[in-house]
C-alpha positions in Angstrom: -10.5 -19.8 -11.6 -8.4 -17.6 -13.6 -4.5 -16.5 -14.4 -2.2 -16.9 -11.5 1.0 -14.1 -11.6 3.9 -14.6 -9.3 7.0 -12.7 -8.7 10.1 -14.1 -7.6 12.1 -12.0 -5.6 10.6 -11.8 -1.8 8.0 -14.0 -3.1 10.0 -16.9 -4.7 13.2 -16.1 -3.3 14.4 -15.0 0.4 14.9 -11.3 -0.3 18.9 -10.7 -0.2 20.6 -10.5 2.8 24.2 -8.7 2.6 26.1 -12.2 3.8 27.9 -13.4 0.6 26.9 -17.1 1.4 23.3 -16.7 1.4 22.9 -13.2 -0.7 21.3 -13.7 -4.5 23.7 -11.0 -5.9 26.9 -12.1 -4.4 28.9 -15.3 -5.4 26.9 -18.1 -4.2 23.2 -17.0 -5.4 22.3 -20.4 -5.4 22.6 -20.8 -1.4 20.2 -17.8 -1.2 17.2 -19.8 0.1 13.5 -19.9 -1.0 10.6 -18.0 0.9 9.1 -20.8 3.6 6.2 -22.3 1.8 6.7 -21.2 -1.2 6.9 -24.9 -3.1 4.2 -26.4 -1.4 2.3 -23.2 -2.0 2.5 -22.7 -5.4 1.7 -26.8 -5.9 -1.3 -26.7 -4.0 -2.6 -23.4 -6.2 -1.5 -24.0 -9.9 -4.4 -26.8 -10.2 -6.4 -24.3 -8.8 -5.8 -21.7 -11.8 -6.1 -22.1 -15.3 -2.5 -21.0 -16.1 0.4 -19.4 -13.6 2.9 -17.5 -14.7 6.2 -16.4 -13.1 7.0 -12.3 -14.1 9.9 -10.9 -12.7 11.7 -7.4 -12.8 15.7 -7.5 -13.6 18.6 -6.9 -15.3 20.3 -9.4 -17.7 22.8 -10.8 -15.2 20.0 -11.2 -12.6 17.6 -13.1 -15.0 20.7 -15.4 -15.6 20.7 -15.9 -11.5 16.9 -16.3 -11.5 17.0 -19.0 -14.1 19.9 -21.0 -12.7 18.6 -20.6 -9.4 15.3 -22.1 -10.1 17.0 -25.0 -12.1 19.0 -26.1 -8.7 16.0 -26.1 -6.5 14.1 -28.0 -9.4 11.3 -25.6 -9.2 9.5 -26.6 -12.0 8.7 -29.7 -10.9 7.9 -29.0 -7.6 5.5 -26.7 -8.3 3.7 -27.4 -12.0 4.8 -24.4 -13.7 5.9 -25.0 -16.8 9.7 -23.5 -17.6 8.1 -21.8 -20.8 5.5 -19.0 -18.1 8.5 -17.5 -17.0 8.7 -14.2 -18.0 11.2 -11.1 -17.3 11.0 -7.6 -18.0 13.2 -4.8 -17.2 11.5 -2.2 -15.2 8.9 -2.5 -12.7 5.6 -0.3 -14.8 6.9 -3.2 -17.9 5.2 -6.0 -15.8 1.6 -4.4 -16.4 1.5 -4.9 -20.1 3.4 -8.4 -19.4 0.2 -9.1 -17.2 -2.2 -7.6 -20.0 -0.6 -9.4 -22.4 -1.7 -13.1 -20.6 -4.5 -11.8 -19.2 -3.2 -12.7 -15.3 -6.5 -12.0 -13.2 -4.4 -12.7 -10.0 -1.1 -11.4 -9.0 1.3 -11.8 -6.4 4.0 -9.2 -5.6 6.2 -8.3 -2.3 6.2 -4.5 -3.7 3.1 -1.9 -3.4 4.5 0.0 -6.3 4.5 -2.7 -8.7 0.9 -3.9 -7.7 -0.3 -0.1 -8.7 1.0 -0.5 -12.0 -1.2 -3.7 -12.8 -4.4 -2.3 -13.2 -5.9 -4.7 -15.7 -5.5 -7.5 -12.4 -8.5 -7.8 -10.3 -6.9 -9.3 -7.5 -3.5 -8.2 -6.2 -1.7 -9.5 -3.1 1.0 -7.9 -1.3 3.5 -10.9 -0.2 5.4 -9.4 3.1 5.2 -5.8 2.0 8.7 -3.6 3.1 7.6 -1.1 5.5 9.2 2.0 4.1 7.7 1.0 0.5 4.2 0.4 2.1 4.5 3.7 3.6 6.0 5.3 0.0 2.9 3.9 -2.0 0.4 3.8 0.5 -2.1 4.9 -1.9 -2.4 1.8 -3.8 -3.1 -0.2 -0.7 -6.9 -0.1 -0.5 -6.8 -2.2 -4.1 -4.6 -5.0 -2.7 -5.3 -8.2 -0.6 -2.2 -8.0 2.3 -0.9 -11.4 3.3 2.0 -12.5 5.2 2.9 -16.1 4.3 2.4 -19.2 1.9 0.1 -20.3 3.6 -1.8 -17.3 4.3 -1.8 -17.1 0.5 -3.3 -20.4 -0.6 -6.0 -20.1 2.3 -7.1 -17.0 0.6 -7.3 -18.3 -2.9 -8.6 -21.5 -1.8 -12.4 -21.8 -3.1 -14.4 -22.6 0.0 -16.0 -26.2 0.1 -19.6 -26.5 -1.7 -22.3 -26.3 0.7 -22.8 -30.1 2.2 -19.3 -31.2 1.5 -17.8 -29.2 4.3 -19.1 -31.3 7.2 -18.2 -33.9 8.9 -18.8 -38.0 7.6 -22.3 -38.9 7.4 -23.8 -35.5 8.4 -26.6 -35.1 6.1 -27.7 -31.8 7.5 
């Protein structure tokens, strides 16, 4: 079906709150919990694509955060992406050439702005979009797909059945 890209924070991760116990940039980034859905979401669509990739934007001490915090909730594993597609770049324009580069035709992100920049991807999806940065890059929003969950997600990427498989037992139409 194609090359799934998918961000991590907002879309992986909880975005932060500003509680130290739960916040990704305070002491205990490792309580910081995961978006609902997100594991059984990303199992049911990596057999789906030919590759998924996870592309994120941060600094070095962030990336550090990113990987450990991954590691803990065993991510890999409970999703099928392979620890080797996970990819980090510095600036939020770098991720477009990142996508370019392995040829992502699908692309998750929680931020408008970035999903402008990817214009090689023919099918963007804004994951719970921040109001004020909707309304900042409003622009870009006709050339995105707006979803609000996991499992909003997946139902939109999901194939539909062939026709005849779809009905019920025995129902030879």
């Amino acid at each position: 079906m194609g090359r799934l890209g998918v961000d991590v924070g907002g879309v992986v991760i909880e975005p932060t709150s500003r509680d130290d116990d739960t916040s990704f940039f305070g002491p205990n980034y490792l309580r910081t919990p995961p978006v609902p859905g997100v594991f059984e979401g990303l199992a049911a669509l990596v057999p789906l694509f030919d590759e998924t990739h996870v592309v994120s934007t941060c600094g070095e001490r962030t990336e550090r955060h990113t990987r450990a915090w991954l590691d803990h909730h065993d991510f890999y594993t409970r999703t099928g992406i392979a620890p080797e597609r996970l990819h980090f770049c510095r600036t939020r324009p770098a991720k477009a050439p990142v996508a370019a580069r392995l040829g992502l035709t699908h692309f998750v992100d929680d931020r408008l702005e970035v999903l402008g920049y990817l214009d090689t991807v023919g099918h963007r999806y804004l994951f719970r979009p921040y109001p004020p940065e909707l309304a900042a890059h409003a622009a870009h929003l006709p050339g995105v797909h707006r979803v609000e969950s996991w499992s909003e997600l997946v139902a939109a990427l999901t194939p539909p059945p062939p026709p005849g498989r779809g009905g019920p037992a025995g129902d030879a139409g």
